[in-house]
N, C-alpha and C positions, 0 to 999 in steps of 0.2 A: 504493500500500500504506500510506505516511504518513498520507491523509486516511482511509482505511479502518479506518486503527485506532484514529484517534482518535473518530470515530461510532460505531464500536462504545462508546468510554466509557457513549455519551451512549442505548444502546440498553435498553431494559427489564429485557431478560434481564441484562447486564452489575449492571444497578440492585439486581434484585432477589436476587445472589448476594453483592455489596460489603453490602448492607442486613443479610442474615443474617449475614455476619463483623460487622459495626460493632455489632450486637445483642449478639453473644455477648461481644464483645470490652467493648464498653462496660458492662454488668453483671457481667463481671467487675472490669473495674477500679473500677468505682463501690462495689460491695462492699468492694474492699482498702481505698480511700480514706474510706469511711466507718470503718470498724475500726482503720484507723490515725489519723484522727482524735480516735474513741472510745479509745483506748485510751492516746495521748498527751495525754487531755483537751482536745483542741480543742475538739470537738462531743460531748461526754457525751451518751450514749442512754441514755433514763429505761425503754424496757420495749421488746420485740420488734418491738410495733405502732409505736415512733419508727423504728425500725431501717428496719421495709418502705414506709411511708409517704414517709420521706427517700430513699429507694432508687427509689422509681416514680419521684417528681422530679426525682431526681437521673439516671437512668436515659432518660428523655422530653427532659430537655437537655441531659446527656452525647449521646445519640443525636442530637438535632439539631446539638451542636456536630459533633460526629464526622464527621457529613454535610458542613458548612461546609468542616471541615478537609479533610476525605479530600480531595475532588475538585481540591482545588488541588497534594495531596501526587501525586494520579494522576498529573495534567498535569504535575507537574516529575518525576515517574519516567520518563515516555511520551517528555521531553524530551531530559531527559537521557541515559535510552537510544539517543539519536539525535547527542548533539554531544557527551557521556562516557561512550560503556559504558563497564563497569566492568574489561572485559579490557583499556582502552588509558590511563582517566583516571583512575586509582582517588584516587590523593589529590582530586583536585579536585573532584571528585564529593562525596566525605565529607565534603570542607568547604561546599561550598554545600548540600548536603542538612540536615547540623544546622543551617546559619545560618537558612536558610527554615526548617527547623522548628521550632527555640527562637523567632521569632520571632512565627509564625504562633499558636502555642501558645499562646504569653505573653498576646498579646493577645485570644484566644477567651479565657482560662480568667480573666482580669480581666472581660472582659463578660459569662459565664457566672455566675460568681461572684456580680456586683455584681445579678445577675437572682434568682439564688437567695435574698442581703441582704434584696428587695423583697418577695421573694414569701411566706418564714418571718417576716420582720421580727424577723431574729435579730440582738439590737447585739453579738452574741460575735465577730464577722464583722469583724475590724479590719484594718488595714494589715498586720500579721504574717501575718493568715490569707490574703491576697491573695498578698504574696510566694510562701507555704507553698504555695499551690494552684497558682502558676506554675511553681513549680520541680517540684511534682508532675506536670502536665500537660506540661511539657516535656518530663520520660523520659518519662513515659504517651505521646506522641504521638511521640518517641525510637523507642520499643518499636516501634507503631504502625506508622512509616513502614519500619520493617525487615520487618512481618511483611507490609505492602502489596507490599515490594518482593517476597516469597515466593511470597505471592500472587499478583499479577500477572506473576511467571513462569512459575507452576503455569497461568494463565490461558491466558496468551499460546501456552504450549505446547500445553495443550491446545486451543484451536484452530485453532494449526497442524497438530494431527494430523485435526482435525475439516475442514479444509481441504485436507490430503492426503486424506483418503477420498474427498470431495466429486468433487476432481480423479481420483480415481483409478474413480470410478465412472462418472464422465462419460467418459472415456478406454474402459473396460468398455463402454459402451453405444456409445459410436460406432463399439469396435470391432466388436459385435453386430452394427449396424449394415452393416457394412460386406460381412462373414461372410452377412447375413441377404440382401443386395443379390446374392450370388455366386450363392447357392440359385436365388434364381427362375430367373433367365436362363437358367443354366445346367442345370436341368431343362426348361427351356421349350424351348429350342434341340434337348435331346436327343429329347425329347420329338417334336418339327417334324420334325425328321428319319427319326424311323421313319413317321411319317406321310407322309412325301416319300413313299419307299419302298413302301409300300401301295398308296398309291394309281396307282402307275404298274404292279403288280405285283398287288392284288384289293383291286377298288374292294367289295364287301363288307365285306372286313375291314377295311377303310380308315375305313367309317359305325361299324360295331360299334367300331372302336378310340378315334372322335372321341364315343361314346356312356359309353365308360369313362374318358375321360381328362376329360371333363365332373366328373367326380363326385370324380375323384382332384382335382385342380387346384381344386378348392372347397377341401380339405383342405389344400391346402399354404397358398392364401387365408388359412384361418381360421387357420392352425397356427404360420405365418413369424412370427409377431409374437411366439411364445412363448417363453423359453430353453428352459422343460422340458416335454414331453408325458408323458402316461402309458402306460404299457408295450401297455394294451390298446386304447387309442387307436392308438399306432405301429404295430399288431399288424394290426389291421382295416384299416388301412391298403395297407404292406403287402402283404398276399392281396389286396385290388384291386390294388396296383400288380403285385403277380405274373402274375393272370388278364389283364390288361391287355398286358403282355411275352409271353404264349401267344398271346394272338390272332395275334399277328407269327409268334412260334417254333414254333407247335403241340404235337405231340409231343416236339420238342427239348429243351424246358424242360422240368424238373420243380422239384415243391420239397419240401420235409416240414417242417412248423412245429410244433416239440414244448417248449411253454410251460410254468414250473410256476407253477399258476394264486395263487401264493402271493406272487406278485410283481409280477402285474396292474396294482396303485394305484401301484407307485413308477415311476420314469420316468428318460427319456433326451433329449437332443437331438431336438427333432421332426425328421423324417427322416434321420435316423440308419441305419436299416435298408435306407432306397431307396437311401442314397449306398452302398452293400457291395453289393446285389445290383447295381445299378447298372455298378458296376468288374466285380463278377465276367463278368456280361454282358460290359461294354465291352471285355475283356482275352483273353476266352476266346473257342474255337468253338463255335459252336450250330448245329447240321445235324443229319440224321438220323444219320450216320454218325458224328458225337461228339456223345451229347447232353449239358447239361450239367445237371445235378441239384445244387440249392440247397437246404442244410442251414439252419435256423434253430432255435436250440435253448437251453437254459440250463445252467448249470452253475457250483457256487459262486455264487449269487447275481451270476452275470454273463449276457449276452445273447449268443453264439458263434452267426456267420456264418461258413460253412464251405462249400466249392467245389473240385474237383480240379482242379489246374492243369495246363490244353490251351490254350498261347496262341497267340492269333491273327498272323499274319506281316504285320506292319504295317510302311508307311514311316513311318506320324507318330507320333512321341514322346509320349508319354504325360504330359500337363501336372501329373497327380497332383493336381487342384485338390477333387476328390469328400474323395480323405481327408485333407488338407493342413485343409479346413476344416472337416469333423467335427470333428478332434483340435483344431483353436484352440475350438470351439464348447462342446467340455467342459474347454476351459483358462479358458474363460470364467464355467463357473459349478460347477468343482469343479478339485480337486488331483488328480483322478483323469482319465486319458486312456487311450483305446483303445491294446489291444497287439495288434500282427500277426506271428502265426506260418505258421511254414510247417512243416508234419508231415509226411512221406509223401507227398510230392507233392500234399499238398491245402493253401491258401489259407485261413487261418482267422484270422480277427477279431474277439476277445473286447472287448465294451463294458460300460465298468461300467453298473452300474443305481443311478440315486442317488434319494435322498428328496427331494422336490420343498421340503422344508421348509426341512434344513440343509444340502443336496446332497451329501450320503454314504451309505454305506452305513446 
C-alpha cells in the first residue's frame, strides 16, 4: 500500500489535479504580492498593462517554482504521514514541517527572484527586496503546505472511497458469479431428471421434451450472463418453460399469464419466474386428481406468482436453494427483494420489477 501511494504521486491524473490547485493558488498569491509591493512602493505599476504583463511572468515562475516546491512538500506529507501522523507526533511534525519549508522557500524565492532581476533588468531589485520576497514566500509556501496537507486528505480519502467501490464491486461480481454458477447446474440436473422419467415412462414425450428444452436452455445460455432481463423477454420464456412442464404433467398443469403490457421494457433477474414455478412444481402435487394451476400476474407494478398449497409427502428436505438465490440475485442489483406470502392456503410471491437503468422502481 506504501509503494502504491506513493506512484500514484507520480501518476497523470494525481498531476493534473495538484496543477489546477498550484494554478489557482499561484495567481492568486502573485496578484497579492504584486499589490503589496505596489502599494508599499516596492515595484510601482505605471498602468494596468504593467500590472498583467508582470503577473503572466510572475505567474509562469511562480507556477514553475510551485511545481519545484510542491512535490518535495508531497513527499514529506506522504512521509511523515507514515513515521508522524499527526494523531501520535503532532509537535514534531510542526517543527520539521516549517523547518523544510522556511527553508525550501527561502531558497526557491532567492533563485526565482534573482531570474525575475534578469529577465525585467529591474536595479529596484536589491538585497531588501530578496529578504522581503523570502519572508513572503515563506508564509506563501506556510499557507501552501497547510492547504497540500487538506488536500491530500480530501485526496487520499477520496480514493479510499474510490477503492472501496472498486472492492466492493468486485466482491458484487464474484458474488454474481457464484449465484450465476448455482443456476445452471441446478436447472440442468432438474431438468435430466424429468427426462430420466420420460423416457422410461413415453419415449414420445421424452423426443418432444428434448425438442423444447433445446430452445429453453439457448435462453438460459444467452440470459446467465445478464443481472437484469426484460419483463417480456422473462415472459416468452417462461410459457416455453410452462409448455415444456405439460408435456411431463399434461392436463395436471395449468397456468394463466395476465401481464400489464405497461411494464414489458422494465425487468427482473433472468429466471426469476422459472425459479417460482419451478418450487411451486417441486413442493406440490400434480396428478389428475390435484391438478395444480399457476397464476402469473401483476399488480402495483410488481410481478405475483401465485399457487395453492397441496404439498407433496417427501422424505428429503427441501435445500431452498431456487429462492435463497433469487433473493441474493436482486440483493445484488437492487434494495429491493422478493416477498412470500401465504393467503388462503395459496403460495404467493410478489417480485419487484426494476428499471434496468437505476434498478428501481
Amino acid at each position: 500500500m506504501k509503494s502504491r501511494s506513493f506512484i500514484r504521486i507520480f501518476s497523470l491524473t494525481f498531476f493534473r489535479r495538484l496543477f489546477k490547485l498550484l494554478l489557482t493558488l499561484t495567481v492568486l498569491i502573485q496578484c497579492i504580492l504584486i499589490l503589496y509591493n505596489h502599494y508599499y512602493g516596492v515595484h510601482v505599476l505605471n498602468s494596468l498593462l504593467d500590472f498583467f504583463s508582470l503577473l503572466i511572468v510572475r505567474v509562469m515562475l511562480g507556477l514553475f517554482a510551485s511545481i519545484l516546491v510542491t512535490y518535495p512538500y508531497v513527499f514529506l506529507i506522504k512521509y511523515l504521514n507514515r513515521v508522524a501522523p499527526w494523531s501520535k507526533l503532532i509537535f514534531k511534525r510542526i517543527v520539521i514541517q516549517l523547518s523544510v519549508t522556511i527553508v525550501v522557500s527561502t531558497l526557491v524565492s532567492v533563485l526565482v527572484t534573482y531570474i525575475v532581476k534578469l529577465s525585467l533588468r529591474d536595479d529596484t531589485i536589491d538585497f531588501n527586496y530578496f529578504v522581503s520576497n523570502a519572508m513572503t514566500y515563506s508564509v506563501a509556501n506556510i499557507i501552501l503546505v497547510i492547504i497540500l496537507e487538506a488536500w491530500m486528505f480530501f485526496e487520499d480519502s477520496r480514493q479510499a472511497v474510490r477503492e472501496t467501490e472498486k472492492l466492493k464491486h468486485e466482491l458484487l461480481k464474484t458474488n454474481f458469479e457464484i449465484l450465476k454458477g448455482q443456476i445452471n447446474p441446478h436447472f440442468m440436473f432438474n431438468s435430466l431428471n424429468v427426462l430420466s422419467g420420460l423416457i422410461n415412462t413415453d419415449t414420445e414425450k421424452a423426443h418432444l421434451f428434448i425438442n423444447e428444452f433445446s430452445q429453453i436452455y439457448r435462453y438460459v445460455l444467452e440470459t446467465i450472463e445478464l443481472p437484469l432481463i426484460s419483463i417480456s423477454r422473462e415472459i416468452a420464456f417462461i410459457q416455453l418453460y410452462l409448455q415444456l412442464q405439460q408435456i411431463r404433467y399434461g392436463n395436471s398443469l395449468s397456468y394463466h399469464i395476465d401481464i400489464n403490457p405497461s411494464i414489458m421494457e422494465l425487468s427482473v433477474p433472468p429466471m426469476s419466474l422459472q425459479a417460482l414455478v419451478e418450487n411451486a412444481i417441486k413442493h406440490n402435487i400434480v396428478n389428475s386428481d390435484s391438478p395444480l394451476h399457476i397464476r402469473i400476474y401483476t399488480r402495483d407494478m410488481k410481478l405475483f406468482v401465485s399457487n395453492a398449497i397441496n404439498p407433496k409427502v417427501s422424505l428429503i428436505k427441501s435445500t431452498g436453494v431456487g429462492l435463497k438465490n433469487l433473493s441474493q440475485r436482486y440483493m445484488l442489483v437492487s434494495e429491493l427483494t422478493p416477498q412470500i406470502l401465504i393467503e388462503d392456503n395459496y403460495f404467493i410471491v410478489a417480485l419487484p420489477v426494476l428499471d434496468s437503468k437505476n434498478n428501481t422502481i
